[in-house]
N, C-alpha and C positions, 0 to 999 in steps of 0.2 A: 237966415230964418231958423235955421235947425241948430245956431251956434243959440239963438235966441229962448230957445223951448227948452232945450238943456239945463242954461242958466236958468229958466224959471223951475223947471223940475228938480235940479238941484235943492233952489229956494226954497223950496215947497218941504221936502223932504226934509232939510235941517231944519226949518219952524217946525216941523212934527215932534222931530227926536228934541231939541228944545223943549217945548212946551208938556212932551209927556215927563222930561227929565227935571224940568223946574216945577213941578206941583209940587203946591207945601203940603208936608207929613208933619202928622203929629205923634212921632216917635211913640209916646206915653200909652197910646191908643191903639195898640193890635187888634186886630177882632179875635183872635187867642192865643191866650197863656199857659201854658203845660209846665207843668214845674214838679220832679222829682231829687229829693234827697237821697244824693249817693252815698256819702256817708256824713259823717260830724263834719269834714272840709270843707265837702264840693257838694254844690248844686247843680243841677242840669235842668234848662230854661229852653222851651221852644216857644218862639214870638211868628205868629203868621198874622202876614197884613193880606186881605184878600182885594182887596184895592190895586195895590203894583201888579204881580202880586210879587211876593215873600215869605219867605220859610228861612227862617233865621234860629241858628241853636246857638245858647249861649252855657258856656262854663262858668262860675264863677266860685273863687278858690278862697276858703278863708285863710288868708298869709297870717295870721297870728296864732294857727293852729299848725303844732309841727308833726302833725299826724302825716304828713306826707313828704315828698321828694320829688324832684323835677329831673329827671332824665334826657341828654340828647342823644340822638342813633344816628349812626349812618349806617344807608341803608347797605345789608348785606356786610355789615363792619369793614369797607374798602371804597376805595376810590373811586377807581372804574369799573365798569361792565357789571352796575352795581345796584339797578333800579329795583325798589322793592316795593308793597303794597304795605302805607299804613297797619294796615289787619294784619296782614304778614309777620311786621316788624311784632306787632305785639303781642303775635303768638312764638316768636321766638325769644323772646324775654318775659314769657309766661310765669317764671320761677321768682318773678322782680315783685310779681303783685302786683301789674299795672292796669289800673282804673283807670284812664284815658289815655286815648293818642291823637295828635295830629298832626297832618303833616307842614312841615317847615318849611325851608329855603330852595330856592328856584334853582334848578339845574341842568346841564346839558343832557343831550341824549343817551350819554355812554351811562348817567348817574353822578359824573361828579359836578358837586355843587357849586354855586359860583363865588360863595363867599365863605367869610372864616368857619370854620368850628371847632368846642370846645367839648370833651365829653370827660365825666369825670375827671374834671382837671386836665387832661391831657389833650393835646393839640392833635384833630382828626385834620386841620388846614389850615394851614398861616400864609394869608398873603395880603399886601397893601391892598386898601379897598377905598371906593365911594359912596358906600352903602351902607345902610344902619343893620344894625345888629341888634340883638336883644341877647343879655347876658344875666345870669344869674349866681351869687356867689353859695359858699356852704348852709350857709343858712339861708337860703333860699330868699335873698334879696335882690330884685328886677333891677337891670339899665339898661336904657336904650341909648345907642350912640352912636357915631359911626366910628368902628373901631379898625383897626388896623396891626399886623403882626410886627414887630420886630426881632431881631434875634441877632445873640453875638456866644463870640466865641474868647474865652480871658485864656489866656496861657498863665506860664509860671511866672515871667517875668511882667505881669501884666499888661500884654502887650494886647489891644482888641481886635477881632475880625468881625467884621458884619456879616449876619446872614442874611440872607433876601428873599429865603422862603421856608416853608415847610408843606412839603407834600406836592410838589410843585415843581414840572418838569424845570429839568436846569438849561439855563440858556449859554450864551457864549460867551458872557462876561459874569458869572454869577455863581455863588456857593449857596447850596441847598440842603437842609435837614430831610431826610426821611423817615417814615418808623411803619408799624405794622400796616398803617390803612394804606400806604400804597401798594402793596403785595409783595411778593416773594422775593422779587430785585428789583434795584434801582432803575434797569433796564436802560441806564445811561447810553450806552454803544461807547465809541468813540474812545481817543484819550481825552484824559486827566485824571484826578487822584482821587480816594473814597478812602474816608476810616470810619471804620468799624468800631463802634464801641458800645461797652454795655453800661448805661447811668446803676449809679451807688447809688445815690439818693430817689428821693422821689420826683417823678417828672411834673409836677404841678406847675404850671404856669404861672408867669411873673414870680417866681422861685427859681434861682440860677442850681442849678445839681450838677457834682461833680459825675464823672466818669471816667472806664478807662478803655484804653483804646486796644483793642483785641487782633485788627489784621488789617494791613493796607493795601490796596489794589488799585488798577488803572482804572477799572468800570466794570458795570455787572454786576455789585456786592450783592450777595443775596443779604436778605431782610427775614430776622424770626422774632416774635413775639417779643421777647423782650431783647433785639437788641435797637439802634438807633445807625441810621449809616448820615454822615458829614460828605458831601459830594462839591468838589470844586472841577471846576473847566478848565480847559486846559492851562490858558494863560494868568489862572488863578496859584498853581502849586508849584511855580520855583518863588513864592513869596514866602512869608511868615510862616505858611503852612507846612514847611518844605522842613522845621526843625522837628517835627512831633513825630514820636517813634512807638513801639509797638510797646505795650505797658507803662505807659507814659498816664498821666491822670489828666484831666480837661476839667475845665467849668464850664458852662453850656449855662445864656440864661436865653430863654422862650417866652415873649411876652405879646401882650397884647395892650396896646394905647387909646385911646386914654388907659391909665394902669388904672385897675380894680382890683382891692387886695381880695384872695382867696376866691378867685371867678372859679366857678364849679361847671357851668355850661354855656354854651354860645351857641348861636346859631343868627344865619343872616336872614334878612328881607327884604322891599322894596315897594315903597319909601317908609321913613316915621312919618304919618300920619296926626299924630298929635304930639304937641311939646309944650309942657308944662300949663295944659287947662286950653289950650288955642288947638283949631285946625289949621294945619299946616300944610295939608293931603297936596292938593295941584302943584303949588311952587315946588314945596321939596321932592316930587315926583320928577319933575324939569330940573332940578339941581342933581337931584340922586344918577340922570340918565334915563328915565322912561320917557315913552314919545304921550303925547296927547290922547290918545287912542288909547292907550294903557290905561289912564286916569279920568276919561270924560263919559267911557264907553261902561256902562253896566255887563259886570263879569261872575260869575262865582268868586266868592272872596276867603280868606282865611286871616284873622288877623287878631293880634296879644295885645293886652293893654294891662297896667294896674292902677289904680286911686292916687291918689296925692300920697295919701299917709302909707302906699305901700300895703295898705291891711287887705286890698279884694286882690285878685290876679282874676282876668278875663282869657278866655278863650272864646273865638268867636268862629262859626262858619255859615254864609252865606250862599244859598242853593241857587245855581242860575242857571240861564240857556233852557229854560224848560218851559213847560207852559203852570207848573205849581209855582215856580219862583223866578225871577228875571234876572235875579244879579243885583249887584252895587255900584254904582262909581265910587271913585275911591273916599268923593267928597259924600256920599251916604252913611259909606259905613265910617269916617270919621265923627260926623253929623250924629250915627247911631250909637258909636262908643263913647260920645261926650254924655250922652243923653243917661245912657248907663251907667255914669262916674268916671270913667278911664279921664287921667291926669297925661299919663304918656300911652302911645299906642303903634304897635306897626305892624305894615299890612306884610303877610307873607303869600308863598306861593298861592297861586288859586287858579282860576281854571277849572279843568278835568280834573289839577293836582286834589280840588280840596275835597279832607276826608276828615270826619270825624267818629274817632271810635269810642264806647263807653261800654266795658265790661264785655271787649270780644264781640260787642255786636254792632255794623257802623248803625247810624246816625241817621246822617244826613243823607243826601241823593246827591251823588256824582253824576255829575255832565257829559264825562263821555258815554257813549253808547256801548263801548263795550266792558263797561261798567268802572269797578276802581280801580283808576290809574297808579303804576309804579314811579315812588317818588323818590327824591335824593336822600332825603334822613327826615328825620321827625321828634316832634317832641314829647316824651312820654312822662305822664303824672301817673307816681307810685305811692299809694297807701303803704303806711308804715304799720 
């Protein structure tokens, strides 16, 4: 009998969340609209529906005006031990002229992120992924994709080494790049071999630059600003590696796949949400790795989208857990970025995480109670 009353109160419970979950909205229809011009670019959009209810702020960026620049941060410019507050971030690149911030990619508790990123060209984290990204080149043109790092190493006699990571503890079979965001040293321990070197050229991704190699050690390299340390394990350096000497020149290329010529920022998310005019929100949430719960359950949301022709860029953040605003499932805020124009769209961190700032002051209402949460990096729009 008690196994009996369960099953029915379960029953009862999911026809609730159900049927409050499947009321049709009519996106078009907020009961209000707030709309401020922040400058000739960007607009800033507040939609409440008093209904769910919802408190939704929208960005919307005019990409054929090159009045501005798109910025990624991580937060505390490092990898670990590195959690910082959107506000934070944007008051420490105050000298940038940054009109908005939000925050970005999901990450562990130490602050390092889980997926790639990309900052002024330069690799803050390359590693093989499952998860979509959103990248931007110099001219500030959008892709969403799931991208992934590779990296090799050309010698003189064009002989190739693969790398297998950047910024990314080295494992027992594995050569790895490091550079400033992981700190002071490799902090390897152990044997095997590290070189040292400082790049000639410019470190731009999917651009191979030469360099040369400054000191070699068993482990421990310490790491400064501009140099780069090459870490192999142990059973990696009586190979190929084993001929490269101390003033010796390298090729080094650092890429990111699918290739995107002149990718200027990256940053990850979870899942793409829309692909080319379709929602795609639930499947590719179960493809990307989130569980059902991630995508069926109404959350605080934060997610980027642009137009078909590339001309809008969206920003979006979604205020929940509250009794002003509820959250999104993933299929709403899909649902609400189609409705908007978004052609491609992906949902990023959210949560306590989502914050949106506009001119130093946030936005929105963060969900945690102890106000706004420190997050792994962010994405920051600079008036030019």
């Amino acid at each position: 009998i008690m196994k009996y009353f369960l099953y029915i109160k379960i029953v009862i419970l999911f026809s609730f969340f159900s049927i409050s979950y499947s009321q049709t909205i009519d996106y078009s229809k907020p009961d209000t609209i707030q709309k401020n011009e922040i400058n000739s670019s960007i607009i800033h959009y507040r939609y409440v529906y008093n209904s769910i209810p919802w408190n939704i702020n929208i960005i919307e960026i005019n990409s054929t005006d090159k009045n501005y620049s798109i910025l990624s941060v991580k937060s505390s410019n490092k990898i670990h031990n590195s959690r910082e507050k959107v506000s934070d971030i944007v008051k420490r690149n105050r000298n940038k002229n940054i009109t908005i911030g939000i925050n970005a990619d999901f990450f562990y508790p130490d602050g390092d992120i889980v997926n790639n990123q990309i900052s002024e060209g330069e690799f803050v984290k390359g590693i093989k992924s499952n998860r979509s990204q959103i990248a931007f080149t110099f001219s500030n043109e959008p892709f969403i994709n799931i991208f992934s790092f590779s990296g090799k190493l050309i010698l003189k006699d064009n002989k190739e080494i693969s790398i297998d990571a950047l910024n990314q503890k080295r494992g027992f079979d594995s050569i790895v790049i490091y550079n400033k965001y992981w700190g002071n040293s490799t902090n390897t321990g152990g044997s095997g071999i590290e070189y040292v070197f400082i790049p000639i050229d410019s470190t731009i991704a999917n651009k191979p630059f030469r360099a040369v190699i400054k000191s070699i050690l068993d482990s421990n390299a310490t790491i400064t600003n501009n140099q780069y340390v090459l870490s192999a394990s142990d059973n990696k350096k009586n190979t190929t590696l084993s001929s490269l000497q101390i003033n010796d020149t390298i090729l080094i290329s650092l890429n990111i796949q699918p290739d995107i010529n002149n990718v200027k920022e990256l940053v990850g998310g979870l899942p793409q949400i829309i692909k080319d005019g379709i929602n795609i929100a639930h499947l590719q949430a179960l493809k990307e790795g989130a569980n059902e719960k991630f995508s069926l359950t109404r959350h605080p949301r934060t997610a980027i989208g642009y137009s078909r022709d590339k001309a809008k860029l969206y920003l979006i953040t979604v205020d929940g857990r509250q009794k002003c605003s509820a959250g999104m499932t993933l299929n709403e805020l899909s649902e609400f970025m189609l409705f908007l124009g978004c052609y491609n769209a992906l949902n990023l961190d959210g949560g306590g995480s989502t914050t949106l700032v506009i001119n130093d002051k946030i936005i929105n209402y963060p969900s945690d109670l102890t106000g706004e949460r420190p997050v792994g990096n962010a994405l920051l729009i600079i008036s030019n």
